[in-house]
Backbone as a chain_set.jsonl record, in Angstrom:
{"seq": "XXXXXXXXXXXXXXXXXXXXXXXXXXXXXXXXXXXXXXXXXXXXXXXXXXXXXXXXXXXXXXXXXXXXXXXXXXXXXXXXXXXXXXXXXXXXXXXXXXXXXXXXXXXXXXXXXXXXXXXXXXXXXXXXXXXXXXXXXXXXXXXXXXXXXXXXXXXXXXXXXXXXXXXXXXXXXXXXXXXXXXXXXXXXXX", "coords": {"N": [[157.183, 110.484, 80.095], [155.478, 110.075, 77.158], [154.59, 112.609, 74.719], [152.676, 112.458, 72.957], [150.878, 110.717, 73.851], [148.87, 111.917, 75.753], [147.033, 113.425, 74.521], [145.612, 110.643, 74.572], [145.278, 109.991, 77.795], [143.856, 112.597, 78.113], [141.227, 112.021, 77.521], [140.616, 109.523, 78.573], [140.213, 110.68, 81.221], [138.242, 112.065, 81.514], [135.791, 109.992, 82.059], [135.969, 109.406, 85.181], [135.538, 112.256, 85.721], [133.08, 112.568, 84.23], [131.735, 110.222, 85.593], [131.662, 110.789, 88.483], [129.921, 113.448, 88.406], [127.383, 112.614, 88.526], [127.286, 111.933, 91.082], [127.012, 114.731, 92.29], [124.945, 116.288, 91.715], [123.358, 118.025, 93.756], [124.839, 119.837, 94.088], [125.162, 122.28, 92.561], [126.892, 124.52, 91.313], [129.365, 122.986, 91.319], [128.871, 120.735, 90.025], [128.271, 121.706, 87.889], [131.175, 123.115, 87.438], [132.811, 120.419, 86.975], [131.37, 119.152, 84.588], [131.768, 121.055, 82.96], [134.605, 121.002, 82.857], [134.851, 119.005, 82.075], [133.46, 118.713, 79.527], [135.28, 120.244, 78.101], [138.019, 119.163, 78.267], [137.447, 117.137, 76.631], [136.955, 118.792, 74.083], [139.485, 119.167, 73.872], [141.276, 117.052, 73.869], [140.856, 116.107, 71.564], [141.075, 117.973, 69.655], [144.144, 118.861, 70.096], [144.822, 116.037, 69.107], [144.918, 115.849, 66.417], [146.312, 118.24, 65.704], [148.877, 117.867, 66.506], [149.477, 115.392, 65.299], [148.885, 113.056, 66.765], [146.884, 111.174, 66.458], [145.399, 107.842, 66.931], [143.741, 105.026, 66.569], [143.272, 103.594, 69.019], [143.272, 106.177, 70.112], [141.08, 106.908, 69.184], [138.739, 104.902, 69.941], [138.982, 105.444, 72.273], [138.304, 108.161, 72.613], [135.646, 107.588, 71.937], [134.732, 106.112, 73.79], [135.119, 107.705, 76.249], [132.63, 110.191, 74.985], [130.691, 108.594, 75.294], [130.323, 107.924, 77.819], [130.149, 110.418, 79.199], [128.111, 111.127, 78.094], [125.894, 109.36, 78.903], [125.91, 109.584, 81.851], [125.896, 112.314, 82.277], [123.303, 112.375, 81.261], [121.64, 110.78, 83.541], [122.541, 111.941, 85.669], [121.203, 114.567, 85.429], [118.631, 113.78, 85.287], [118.681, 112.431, 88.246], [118.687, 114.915, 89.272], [116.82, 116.2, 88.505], [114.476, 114.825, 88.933], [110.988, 114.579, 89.798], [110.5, 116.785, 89.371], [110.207, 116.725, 86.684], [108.456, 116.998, 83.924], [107.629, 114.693, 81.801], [106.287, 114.829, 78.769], [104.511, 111.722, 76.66], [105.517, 111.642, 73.773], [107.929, 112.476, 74.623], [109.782, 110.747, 75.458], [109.369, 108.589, 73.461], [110.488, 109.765, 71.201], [113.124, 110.257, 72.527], [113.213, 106.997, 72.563], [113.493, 106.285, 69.678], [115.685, 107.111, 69.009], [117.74, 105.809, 70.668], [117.2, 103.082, 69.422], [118.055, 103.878, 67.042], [120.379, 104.567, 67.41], [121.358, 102.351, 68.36], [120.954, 99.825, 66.943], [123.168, 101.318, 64.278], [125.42, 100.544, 65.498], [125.021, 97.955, 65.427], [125.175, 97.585, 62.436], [127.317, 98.693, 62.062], [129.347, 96.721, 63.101], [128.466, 94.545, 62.041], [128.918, 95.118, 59.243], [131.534, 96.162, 59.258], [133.047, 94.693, 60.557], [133.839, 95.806, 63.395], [133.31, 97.536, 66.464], [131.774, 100.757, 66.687], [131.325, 104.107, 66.143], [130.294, 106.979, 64.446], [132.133, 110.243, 64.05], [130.516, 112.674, 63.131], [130.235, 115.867, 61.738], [127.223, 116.541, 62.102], [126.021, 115.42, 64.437], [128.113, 116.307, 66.096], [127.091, 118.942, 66.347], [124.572, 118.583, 66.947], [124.933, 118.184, 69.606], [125.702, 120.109, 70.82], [123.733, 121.849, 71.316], [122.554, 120.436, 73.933], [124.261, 120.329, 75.506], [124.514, 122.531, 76.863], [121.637, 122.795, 78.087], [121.694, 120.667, 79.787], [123.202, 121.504, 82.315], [122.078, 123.849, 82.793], [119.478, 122.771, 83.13], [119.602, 121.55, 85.212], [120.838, 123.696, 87.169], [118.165, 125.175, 87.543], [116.314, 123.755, 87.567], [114.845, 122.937, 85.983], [113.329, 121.658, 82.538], [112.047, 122.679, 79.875], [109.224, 120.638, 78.267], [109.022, 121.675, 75.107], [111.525, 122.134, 74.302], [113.467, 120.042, 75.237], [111.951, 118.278, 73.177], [112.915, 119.104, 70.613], [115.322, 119.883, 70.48], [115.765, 117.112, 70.628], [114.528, 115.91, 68.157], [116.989, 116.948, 66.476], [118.842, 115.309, 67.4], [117.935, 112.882, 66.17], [117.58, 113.076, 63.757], [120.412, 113.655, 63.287], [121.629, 110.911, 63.6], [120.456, 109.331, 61.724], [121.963, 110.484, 59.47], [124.125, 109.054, 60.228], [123.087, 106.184, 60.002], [123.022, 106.593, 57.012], [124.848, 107.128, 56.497], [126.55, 104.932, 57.023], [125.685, 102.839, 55.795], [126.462, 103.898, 52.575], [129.288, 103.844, 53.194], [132.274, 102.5, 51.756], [134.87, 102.032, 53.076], [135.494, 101.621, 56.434], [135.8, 104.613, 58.359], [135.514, 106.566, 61.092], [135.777, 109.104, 61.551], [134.327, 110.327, 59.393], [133.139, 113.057, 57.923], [130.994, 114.377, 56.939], [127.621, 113.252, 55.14], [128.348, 115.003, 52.679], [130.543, 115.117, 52.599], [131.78, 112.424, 52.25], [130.259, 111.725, 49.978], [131.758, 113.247, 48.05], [134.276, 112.052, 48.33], [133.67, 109.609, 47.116], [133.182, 110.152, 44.646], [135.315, 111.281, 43.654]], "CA": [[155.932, 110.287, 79.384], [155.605, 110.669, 75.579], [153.87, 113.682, 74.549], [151.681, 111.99, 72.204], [149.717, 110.384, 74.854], [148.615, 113.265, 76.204], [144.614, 113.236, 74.054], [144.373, 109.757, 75.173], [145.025, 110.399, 78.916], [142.795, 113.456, 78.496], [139.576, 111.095, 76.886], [140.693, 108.613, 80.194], [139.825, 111.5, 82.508], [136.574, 112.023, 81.202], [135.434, 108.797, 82.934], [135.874, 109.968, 86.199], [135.029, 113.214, 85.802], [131.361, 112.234, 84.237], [131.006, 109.442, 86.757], [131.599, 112.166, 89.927], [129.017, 114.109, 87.903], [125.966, 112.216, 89.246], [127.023, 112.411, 92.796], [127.062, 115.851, 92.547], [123.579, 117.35, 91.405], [123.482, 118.603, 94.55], [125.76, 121.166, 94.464], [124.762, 122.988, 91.239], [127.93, 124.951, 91.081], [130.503, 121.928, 91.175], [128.593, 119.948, 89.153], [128.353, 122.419, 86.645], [132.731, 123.044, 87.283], [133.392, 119.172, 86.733], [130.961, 119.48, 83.756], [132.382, 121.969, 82.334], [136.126, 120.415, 82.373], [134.591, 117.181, 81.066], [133.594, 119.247, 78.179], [136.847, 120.998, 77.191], [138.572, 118.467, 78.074], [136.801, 117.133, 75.237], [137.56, 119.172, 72.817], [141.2, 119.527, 73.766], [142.081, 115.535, 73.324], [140.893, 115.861, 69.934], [142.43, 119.02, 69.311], [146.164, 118.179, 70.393], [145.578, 114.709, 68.785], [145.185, 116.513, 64.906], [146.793, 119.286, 65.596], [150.157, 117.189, 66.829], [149.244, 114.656, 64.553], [148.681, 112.457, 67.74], [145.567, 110.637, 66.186], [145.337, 106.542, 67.255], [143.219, 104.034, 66.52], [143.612, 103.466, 70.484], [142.654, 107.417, 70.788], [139.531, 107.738, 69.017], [138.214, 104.287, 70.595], [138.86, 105.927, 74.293], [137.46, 108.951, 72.875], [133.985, 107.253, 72.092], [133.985, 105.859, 75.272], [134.87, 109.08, 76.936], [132.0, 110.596, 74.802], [129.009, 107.994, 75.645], [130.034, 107.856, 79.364], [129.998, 111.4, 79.446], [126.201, 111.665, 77.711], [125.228, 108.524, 80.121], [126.155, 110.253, 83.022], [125.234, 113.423, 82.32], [121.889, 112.633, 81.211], [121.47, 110.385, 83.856], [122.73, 113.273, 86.611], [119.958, 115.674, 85.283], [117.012, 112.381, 85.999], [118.85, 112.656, 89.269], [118.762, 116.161, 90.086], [115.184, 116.605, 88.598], [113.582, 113.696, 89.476], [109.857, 114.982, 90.738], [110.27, 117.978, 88.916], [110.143, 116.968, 85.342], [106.606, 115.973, 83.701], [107.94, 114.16, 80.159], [104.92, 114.281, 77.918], [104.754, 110.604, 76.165], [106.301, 112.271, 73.07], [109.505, 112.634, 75.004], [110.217, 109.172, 75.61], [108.852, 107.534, 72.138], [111.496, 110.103, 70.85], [114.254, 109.166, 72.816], [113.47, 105.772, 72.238], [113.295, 106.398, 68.491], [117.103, 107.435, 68.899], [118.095, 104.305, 71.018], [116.61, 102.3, 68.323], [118.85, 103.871, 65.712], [122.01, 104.282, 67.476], [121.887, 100.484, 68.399], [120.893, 99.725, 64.79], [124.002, 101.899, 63.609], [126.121, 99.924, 66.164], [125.306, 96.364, 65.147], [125.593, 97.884, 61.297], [129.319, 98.974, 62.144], [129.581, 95.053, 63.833], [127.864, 93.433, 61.064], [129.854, 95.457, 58.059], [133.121, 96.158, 59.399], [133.958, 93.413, 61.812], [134.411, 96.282, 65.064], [132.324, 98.634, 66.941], [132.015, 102.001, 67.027], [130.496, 105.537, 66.466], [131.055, 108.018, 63.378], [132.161, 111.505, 64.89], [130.538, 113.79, 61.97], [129.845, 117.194, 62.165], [125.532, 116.904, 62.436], [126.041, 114.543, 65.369], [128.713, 117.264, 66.916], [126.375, 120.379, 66.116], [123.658, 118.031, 67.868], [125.135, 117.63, 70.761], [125.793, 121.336, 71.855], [122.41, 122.691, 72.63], [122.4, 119.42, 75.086], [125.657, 120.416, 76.454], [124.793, 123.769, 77.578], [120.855, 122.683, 78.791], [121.736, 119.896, 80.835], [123.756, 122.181, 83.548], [120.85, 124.607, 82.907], [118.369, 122.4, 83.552], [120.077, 121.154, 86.792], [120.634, 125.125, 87.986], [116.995, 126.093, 87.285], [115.476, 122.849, 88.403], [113.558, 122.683, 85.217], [113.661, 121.507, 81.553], [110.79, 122.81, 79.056], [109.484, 119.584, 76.826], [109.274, 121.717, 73.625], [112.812, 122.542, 74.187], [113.891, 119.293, 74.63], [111.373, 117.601, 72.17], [113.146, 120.314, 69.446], [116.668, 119.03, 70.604], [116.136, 115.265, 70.41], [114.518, 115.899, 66.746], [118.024, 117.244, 65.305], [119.659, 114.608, 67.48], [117.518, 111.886, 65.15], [118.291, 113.736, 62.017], [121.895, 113.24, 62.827], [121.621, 109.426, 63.784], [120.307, 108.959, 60.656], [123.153, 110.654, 58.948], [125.373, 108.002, 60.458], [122.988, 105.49, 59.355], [123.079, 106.504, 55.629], [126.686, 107.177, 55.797], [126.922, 103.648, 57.22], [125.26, 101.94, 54.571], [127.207, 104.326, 51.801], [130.582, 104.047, 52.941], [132.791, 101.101, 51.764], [135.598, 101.651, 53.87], [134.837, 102.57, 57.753], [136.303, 105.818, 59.028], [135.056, 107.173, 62.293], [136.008, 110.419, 61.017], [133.804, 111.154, 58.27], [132.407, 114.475, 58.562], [129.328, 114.231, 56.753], [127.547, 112.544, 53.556], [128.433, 115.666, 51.863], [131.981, 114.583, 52.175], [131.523, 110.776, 52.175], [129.68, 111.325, 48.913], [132.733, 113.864, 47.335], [135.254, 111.483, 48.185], [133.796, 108.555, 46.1], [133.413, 110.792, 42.926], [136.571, 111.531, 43.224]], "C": [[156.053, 110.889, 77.984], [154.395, 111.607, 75.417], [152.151, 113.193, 73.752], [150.44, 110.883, 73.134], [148.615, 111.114, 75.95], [146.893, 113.494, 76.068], [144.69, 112.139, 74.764], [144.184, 109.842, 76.95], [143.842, 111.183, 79.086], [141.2, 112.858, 78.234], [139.632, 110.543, 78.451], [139.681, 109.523, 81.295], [138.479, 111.671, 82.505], [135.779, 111.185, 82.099], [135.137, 109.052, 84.011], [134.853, 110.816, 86.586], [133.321, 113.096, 85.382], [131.163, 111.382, 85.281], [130.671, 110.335, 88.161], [130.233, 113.132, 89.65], [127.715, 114.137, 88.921], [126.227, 112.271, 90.535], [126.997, 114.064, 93.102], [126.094, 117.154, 92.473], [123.066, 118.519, 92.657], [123.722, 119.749, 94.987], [125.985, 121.165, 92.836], [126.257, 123.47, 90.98], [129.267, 124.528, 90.759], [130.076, 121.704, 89.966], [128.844, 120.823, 87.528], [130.043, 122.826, 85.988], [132.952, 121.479, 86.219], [132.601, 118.846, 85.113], [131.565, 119.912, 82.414], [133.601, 121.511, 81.253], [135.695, 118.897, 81.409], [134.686, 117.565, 79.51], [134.804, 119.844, 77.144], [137.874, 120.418, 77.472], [138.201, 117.613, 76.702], [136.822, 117.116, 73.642], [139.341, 119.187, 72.677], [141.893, 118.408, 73.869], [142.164, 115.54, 71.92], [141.783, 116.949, 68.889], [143.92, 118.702, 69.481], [146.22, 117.041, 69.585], [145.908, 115.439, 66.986], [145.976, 117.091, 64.414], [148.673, 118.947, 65.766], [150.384, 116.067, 66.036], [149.625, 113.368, 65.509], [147.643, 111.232, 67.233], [146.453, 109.026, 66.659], [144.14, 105.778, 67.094], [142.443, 103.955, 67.778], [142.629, 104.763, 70.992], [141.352, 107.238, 70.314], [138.756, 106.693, 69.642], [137.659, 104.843, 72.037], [137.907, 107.311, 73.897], [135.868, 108.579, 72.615], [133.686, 107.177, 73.464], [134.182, 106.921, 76.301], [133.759, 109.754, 76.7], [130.712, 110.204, 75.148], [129.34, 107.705, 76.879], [129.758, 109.287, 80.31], [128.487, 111.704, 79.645], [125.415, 110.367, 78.873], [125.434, 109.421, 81.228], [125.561, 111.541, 82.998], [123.465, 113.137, 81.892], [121.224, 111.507, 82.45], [121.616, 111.472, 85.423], [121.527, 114.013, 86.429], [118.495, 114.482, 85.108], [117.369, 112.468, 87.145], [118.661, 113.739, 89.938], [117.401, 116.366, 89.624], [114.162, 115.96, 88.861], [112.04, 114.58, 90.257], [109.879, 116.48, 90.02], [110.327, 118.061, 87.312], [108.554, 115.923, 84.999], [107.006, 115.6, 82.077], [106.192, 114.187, 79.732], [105.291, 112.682, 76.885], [105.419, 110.693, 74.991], [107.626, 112.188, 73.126], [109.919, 111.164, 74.734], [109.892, 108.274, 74.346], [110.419, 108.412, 71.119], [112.878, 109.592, 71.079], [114.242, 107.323, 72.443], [113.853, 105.471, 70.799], [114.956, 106.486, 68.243], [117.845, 106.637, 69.619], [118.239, 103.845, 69.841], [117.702, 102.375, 66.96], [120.142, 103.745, 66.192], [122.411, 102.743, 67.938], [121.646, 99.852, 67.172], [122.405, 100.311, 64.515], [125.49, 101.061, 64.18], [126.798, 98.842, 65.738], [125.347, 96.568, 63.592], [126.891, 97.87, 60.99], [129.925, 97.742, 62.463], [129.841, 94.618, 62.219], [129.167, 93.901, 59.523], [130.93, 95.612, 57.729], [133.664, 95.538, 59.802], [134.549, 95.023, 63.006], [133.149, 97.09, 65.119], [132.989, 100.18, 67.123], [131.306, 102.832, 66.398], [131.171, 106.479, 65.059], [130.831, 109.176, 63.856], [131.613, 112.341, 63.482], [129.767, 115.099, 62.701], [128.164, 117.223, 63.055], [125.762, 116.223, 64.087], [126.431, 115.841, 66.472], [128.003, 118.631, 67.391], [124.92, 119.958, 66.795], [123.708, 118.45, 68.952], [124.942, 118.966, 71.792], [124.84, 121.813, 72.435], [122.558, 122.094, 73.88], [123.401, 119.966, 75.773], [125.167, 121.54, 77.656], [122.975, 123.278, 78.799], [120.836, 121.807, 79.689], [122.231, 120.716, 82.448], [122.824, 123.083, 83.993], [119.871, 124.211, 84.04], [118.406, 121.994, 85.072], [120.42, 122.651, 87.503], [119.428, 125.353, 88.103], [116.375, 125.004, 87.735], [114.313, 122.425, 87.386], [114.229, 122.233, 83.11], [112.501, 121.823, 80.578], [110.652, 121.381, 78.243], [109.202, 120.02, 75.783], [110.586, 121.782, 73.422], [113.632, 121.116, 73.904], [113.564, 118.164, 73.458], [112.589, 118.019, 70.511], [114.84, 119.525, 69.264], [117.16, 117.327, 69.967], [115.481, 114.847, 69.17], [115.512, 116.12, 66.298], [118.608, 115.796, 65.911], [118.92, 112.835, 66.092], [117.951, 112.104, 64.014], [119.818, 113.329, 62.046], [121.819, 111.846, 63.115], [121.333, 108.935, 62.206], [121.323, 109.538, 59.64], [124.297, 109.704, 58.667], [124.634, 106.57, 59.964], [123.264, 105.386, 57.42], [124.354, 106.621, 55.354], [126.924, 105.949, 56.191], [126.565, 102.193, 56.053], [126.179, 102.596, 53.218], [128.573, 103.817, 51.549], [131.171, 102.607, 52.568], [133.873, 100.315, 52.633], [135.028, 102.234, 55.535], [135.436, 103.736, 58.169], [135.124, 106.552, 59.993], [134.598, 108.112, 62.227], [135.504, 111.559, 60.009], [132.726, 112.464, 58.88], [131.019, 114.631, 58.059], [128.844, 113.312, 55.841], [127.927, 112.968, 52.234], [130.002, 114.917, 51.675], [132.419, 112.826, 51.615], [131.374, 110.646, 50.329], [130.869, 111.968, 48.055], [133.843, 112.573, 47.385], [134.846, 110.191, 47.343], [133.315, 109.105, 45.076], [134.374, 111.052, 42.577], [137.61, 110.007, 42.685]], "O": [[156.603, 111.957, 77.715], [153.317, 111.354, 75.955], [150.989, 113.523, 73.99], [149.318, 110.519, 72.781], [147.779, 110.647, 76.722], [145.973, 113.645, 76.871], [143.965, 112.185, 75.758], [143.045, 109.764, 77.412], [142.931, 110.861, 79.848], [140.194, 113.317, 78.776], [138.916, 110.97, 79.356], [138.718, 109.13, 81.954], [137.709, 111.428, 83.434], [135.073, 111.763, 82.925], [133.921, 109.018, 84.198], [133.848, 110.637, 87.273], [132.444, 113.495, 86.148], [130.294, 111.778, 86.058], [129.571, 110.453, 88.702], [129.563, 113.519, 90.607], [127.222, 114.985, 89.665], [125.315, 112.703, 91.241], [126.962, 114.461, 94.267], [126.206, 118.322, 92.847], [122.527, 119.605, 92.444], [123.206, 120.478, 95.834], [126.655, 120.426, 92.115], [126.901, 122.649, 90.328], [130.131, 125.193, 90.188], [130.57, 122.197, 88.952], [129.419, 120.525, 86.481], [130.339, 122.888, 84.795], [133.189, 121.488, 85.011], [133.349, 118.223, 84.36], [131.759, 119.383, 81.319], [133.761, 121.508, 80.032], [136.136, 118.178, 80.512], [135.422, 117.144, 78.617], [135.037, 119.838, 75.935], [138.899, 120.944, 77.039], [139.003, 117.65, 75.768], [136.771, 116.351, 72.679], [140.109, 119.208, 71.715], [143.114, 118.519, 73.969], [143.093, 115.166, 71.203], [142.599, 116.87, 67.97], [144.606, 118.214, 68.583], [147.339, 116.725, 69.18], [147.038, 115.466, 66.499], [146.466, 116.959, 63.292], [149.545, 119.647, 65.251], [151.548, 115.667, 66.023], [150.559, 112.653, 65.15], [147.797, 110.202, 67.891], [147.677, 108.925, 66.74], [143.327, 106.226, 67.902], [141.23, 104.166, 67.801], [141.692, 104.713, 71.788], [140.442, 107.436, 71.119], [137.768, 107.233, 70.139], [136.589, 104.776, 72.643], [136.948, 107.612, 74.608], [134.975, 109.279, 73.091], [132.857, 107.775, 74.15], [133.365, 106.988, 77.219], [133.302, 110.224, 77.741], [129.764, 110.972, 75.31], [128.445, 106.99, 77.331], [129.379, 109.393, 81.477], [127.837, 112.18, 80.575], [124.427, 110.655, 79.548], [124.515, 110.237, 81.17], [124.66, 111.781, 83.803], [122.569, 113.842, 82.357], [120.022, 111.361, 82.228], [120.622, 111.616, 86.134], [120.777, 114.069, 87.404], [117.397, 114.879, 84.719], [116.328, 112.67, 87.769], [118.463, 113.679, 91.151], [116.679, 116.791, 90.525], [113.037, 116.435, 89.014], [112.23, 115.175, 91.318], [108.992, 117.252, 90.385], [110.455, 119.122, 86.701], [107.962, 114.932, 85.427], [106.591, 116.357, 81.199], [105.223, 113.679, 80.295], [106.424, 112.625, 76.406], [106.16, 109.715, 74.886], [108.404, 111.941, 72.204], [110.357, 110.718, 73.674], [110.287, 107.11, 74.407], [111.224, 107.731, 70.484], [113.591, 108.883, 70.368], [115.218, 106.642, 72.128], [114.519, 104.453, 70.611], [115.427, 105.905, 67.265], [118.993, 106.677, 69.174], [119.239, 104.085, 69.164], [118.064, 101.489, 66.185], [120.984, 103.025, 65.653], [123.501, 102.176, 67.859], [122.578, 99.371, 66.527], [123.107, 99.301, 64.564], [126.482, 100.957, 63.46], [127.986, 98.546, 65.606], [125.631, 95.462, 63.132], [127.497, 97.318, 60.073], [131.098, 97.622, 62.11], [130.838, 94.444, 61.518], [129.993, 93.149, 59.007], [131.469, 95.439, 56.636], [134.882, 95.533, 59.621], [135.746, 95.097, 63.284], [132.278, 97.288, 64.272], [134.086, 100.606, 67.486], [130.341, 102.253, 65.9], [132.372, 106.568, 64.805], [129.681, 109.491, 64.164], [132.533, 112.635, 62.719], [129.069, 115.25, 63.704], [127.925, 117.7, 64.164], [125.496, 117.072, 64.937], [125.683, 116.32, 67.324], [128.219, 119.251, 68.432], [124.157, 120.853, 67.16], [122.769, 119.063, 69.46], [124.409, 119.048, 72.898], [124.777, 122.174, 73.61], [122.685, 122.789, 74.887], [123.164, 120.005, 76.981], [125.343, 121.485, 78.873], [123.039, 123.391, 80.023], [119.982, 121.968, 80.561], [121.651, 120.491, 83.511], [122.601, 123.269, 85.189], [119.531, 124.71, 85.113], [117.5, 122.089, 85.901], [120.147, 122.603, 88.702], [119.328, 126.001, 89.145], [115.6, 125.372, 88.618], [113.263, 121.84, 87.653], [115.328, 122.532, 82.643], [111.809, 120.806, 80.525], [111.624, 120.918, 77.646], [108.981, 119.117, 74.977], [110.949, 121.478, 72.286], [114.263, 120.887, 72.872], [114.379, 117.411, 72.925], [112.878, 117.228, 69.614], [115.334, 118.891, 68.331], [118.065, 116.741, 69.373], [115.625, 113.67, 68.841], [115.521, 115.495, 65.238], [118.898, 114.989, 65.027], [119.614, 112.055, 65.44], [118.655, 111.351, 63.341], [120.394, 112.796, 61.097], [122.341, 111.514, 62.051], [122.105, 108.157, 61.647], [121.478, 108.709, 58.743], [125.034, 109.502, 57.701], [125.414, 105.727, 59.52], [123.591, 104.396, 56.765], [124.932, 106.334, 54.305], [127.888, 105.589, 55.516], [127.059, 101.107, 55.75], [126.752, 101.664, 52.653], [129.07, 103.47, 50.477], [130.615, 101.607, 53.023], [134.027, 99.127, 52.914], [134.24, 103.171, 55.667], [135.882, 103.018, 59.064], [134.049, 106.99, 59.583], [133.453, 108.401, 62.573], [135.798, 112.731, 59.776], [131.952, 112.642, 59.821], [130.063, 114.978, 58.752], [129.637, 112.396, 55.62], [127.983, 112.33, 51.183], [130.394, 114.295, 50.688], [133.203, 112.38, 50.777], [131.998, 109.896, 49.578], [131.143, 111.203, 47.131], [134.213, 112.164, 46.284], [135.817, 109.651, 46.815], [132.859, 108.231, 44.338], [134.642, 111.144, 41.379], [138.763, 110.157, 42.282]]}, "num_chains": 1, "name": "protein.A"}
């Protein structure tokens, strides 16, 4: 096996490992293991791919789809494990929908402008994501999720959606990779 395959195997695993997820709410303590590894597995495809200068085309594709089968699953695990124990105020859900709305907008933008699909990994998006990371396992140990907490959450996650929309309309060429607008916008002054 060539070394350099190594991130995309580790994105592959992801798959699994979030799908097993949802059968597992059950047993707080697994779920929260298999979780866990999903997560640092995670970081450690993308790491090895930079850091080895591993990167692919191939890789960062698998890693989207490692990343949105992860957040399906996992947020779909914690509707499973709290089911009957969460009271969304109508707020919640006009929110989330509000962030549907854009990331399928940002989708058929990346279609429509680039000719492919896909997802821009930038920092706001990444710095989004973590509160979620850590309250989902939470919320499935404790049996509970506050809705200012996650109202508060799924406001930054909009703020960054819209990031990726304005960097999607900005940029001329596509890169996945751009880290923010701050950078987006440096590199065409330069």
């Amino acid at each position: 096996m060539k070394m350099r395959y190594i991130p995309n195997i580790l994105s592959l695993s992801r798959i699994p490992l979030s799908i097993a997820m949802i059968f597992l709410t059950k047993y707080p303590n697994v779920f929260i293991g298999f979780y866990a590894v999903a997560g640092i597995v995670d970081v450690l495809d993308g790491m090895l791919a930079r850091r080895f200068h591993w990167e692919s085309k191939l890789g960062a594709k698998l890693d989207s789809v490692g990343d949105v089968t992860f957040l399906v699953c996992a947020v779909l695990a914690a509707f499973v494990a709290l089911r009957g124990h969460l009271e969304f105020r109508p707020y919640i859900y006009a929110v989330a929908g509000v962030i549907a709305a854009i990331r399928v907008d940002n989708l058929i933008i990346t279609k429509v402008k680039f000719r492919q699909w896909g997802t821009i990994h930038n920092l706001f998006a990444k710095y989004a994501a973590v509160p979620i990371f850590f309250v989902i396992p939470l919320g499935i140990k404790l049996g509970k999720v506050p809705n200012p907490l996650l109202l508060a959450m799924l406001c930054v996650i909009v703020l960054a959606s819209l990031e990726e929309t304005w960097m999607l309309f900005v940029m001329k060429v596509y890169d996945m990779n751009m880290k923010s607008i701050y950078h987006l916008k440096k590199l065409h002054s330069a």
